[in-house]
C-alpha positions as CSV (number, residue, x, y, z in Angstrom):
1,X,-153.7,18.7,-161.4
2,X,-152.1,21.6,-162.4
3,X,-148.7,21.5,-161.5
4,X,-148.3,25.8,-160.4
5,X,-151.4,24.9,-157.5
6,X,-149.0,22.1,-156.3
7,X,-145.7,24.1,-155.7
8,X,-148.4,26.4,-154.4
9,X,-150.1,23.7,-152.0
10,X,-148.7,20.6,-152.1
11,X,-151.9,18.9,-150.5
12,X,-154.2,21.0,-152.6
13,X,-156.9,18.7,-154.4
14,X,-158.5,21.0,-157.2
15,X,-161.3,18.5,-157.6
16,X,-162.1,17.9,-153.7
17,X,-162.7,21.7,-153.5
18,X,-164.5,21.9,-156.4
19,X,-167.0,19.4,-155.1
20,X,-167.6,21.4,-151.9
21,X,-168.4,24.4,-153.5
22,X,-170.5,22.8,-155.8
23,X,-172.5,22.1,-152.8
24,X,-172.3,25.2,-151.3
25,X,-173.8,26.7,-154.3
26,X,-176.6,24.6,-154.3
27,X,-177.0,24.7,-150.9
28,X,-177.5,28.8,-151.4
29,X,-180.3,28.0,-153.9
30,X,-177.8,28.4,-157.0
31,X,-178.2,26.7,-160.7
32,X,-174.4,25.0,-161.3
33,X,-175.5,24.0,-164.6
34,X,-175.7,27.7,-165.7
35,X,-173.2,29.1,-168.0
36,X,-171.3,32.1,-165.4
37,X,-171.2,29.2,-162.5
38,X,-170.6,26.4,-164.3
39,X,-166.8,26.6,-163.6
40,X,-167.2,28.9,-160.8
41,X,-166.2,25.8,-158.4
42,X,-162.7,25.3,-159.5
43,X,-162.0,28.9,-160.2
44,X,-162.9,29.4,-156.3
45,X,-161.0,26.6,-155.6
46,X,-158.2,27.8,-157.2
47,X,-158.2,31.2,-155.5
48,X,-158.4,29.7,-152.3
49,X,-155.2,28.1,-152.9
50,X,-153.5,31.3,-154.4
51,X,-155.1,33.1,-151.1
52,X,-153.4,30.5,-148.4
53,X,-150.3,29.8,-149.9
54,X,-148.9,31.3,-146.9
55,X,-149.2,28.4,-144.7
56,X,-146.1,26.8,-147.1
57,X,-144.1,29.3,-147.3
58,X,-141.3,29.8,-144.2
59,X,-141.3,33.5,-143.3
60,X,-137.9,33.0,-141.5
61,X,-136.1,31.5,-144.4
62,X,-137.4,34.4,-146.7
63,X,-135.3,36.5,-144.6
64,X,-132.7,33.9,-144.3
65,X,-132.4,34.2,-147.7
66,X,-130.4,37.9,-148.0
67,X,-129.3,38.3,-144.4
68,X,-126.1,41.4,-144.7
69,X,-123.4,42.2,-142.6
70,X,-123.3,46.1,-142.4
71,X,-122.6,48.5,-139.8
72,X,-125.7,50.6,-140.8
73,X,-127.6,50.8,-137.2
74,X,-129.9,53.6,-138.0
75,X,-133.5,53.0,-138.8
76,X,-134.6,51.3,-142.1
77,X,-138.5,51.7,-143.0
78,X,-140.2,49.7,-145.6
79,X,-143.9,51.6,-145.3
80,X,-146.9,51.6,-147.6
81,X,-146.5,47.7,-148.1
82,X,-149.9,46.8,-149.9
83,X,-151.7,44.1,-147.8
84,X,-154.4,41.5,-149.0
85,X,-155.4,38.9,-146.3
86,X,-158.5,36.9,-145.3
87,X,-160.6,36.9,-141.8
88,X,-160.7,33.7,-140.2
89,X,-163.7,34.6,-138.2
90,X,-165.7,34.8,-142.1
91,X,-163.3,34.0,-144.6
92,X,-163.7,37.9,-145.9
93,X,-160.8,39.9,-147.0
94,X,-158.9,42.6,-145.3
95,X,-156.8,44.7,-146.9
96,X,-154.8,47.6,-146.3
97,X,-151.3,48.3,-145.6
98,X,-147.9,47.2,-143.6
99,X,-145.3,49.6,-142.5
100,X,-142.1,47.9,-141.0
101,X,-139.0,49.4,-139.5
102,X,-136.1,48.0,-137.4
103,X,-132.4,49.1,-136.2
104,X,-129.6,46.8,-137.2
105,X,-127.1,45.8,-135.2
106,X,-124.5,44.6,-137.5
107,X,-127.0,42.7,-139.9
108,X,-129.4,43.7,-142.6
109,X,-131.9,42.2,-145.4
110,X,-132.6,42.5,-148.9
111,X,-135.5,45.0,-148.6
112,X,-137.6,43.1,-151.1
113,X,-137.8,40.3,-147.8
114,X,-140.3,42.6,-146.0
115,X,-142.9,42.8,-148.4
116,X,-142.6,38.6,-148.8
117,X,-142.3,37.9,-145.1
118,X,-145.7,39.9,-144.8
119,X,-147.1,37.9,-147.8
120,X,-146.2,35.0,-146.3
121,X,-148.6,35.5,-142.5
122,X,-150.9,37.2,-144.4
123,X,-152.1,34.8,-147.0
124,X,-153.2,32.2,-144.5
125,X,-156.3,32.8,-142.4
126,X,-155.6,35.2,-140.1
127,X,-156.7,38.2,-137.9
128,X,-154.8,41.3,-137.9
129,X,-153.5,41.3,-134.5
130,X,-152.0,38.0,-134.5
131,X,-150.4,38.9,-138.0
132,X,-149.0,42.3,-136.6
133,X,-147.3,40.2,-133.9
134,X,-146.0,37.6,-136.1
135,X,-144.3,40.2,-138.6
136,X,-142.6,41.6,-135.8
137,X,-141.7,38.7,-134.3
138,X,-139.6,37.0,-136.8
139,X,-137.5,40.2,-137.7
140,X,-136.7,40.6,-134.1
141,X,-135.7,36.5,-134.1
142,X,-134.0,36.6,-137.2
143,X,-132.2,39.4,-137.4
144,X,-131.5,40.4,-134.1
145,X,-132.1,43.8,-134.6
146,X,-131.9,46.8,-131.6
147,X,-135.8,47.4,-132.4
148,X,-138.6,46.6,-134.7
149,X,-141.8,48.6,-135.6
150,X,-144.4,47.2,-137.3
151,X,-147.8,49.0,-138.1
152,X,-151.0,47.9,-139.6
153,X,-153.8,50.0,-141.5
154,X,-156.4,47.6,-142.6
155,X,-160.4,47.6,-143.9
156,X,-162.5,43.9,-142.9
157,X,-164.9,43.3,-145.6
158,X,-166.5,41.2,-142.6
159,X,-167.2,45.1,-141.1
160,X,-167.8,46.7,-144.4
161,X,-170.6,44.2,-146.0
162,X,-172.1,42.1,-142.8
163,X,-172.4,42.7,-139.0
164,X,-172.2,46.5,-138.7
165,X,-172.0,47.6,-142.2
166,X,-169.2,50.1,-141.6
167,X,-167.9,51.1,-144.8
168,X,-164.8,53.9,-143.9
169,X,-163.8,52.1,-140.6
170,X,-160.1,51.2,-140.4
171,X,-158.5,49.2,-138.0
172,X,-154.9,50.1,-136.9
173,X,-152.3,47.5,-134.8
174,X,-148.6,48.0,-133.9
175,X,-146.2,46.1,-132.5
176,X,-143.2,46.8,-131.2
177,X,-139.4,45.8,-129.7
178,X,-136.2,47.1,-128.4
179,X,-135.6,50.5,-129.4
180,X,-138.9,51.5,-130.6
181,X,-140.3,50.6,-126.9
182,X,-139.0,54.3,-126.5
183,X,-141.0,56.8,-127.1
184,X,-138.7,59.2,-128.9
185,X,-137.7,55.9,-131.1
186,X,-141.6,55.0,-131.7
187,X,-142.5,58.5,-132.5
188,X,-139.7,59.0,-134.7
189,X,-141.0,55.9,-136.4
190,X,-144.5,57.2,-136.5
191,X,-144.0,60.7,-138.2
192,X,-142.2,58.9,-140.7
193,X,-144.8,56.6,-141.9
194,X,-147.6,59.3,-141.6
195,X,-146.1,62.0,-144.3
């Protein structure tokens, strides 16, 4: 087993994986034996892993991790934070991008936490609501902050290749606390991350 898929996952089983998508390939009417699939199965399986790492990584303590005392308590934005993430409902991707703001109130965080607390939801199964929510969520729990803004700009593969076969849809979600419940706050906010 390779030991890098095991900090990754530590119930990860390479050759279990590779076994079921050995199956599933056959199952589609694919040759295993030929030379581009013949190790298709465990580089799949090892993607997988790489995509879900997520569900062992603790968003909180990634923040935990460079909590600041500081005075600041006007808004901080993070915006344009690139996104990668996989449907649930089809195990497709979704990609797009993650703008974050809050207000401190006496606490801060190593702006590099953001971007690896948004890693962290997003490479798990996931919908993009629920991951808006949960982004928000633990900033507002772990750093108390007078408001957080989060904003989501993603594309679904499971739109763009299947179903409706929408190819320049984008689906927007925002969640909100504190401050930013105000609309001068939230619009602020907004004309920020749109220029």
């Amino acid at each position: 087993m390779n030991k890098d898929f095991k900090e990754l996952n530590p119930n990860a089983d390479i050759e279990i994986l590779t076994n079921l998508y050995e199956k599933i390939l056959v199952n589609i009417g694919e040759d295993i034996t030929r030379e581009g699939i013949r190790k298709t199965p465990e580089r799949v399986s090892k993607a997988l892993i790489y995509f879900t790492q997520g569900y062992h990584q603790d968003p909180k303590a990634i923040l935990q991790s460079a909590l600041f005392n500081e005075s600041h308590n006007e808004m901080v934005i993070v915006k344009d934070i690139e996104l990668y993430s996989m449907c649930e409902h089809h195990m497709l991707p979704f990609f797009g991008k993650v703008h974050i703001a809050y207000i401190p109130d006496g606490t801060i965080v190593g702006l590099s936490k953001l971007p690896r607390v948004v890693d962290a939801y997003a490479r798990r199964l996931q919908v993009q609501e629920r991951l808006t929510i949960q982004i928000r969520d633990v900033i507002q729990d772990t750093l108390n902050p007078l408001g957080v803004a989060v904003v989501i700009e993603a594309q679904h593969l499971c739109m763009m290749m299947r179903g409706v076969s929408k190819q320049n849809s984008v689906t927007t979600t925002s969640a909100f606390t504190g401050q930013f419940l105000e609309k001068a706050t939230r619009n602020e906010f907004i004309n920020l991350i749109v220029k």
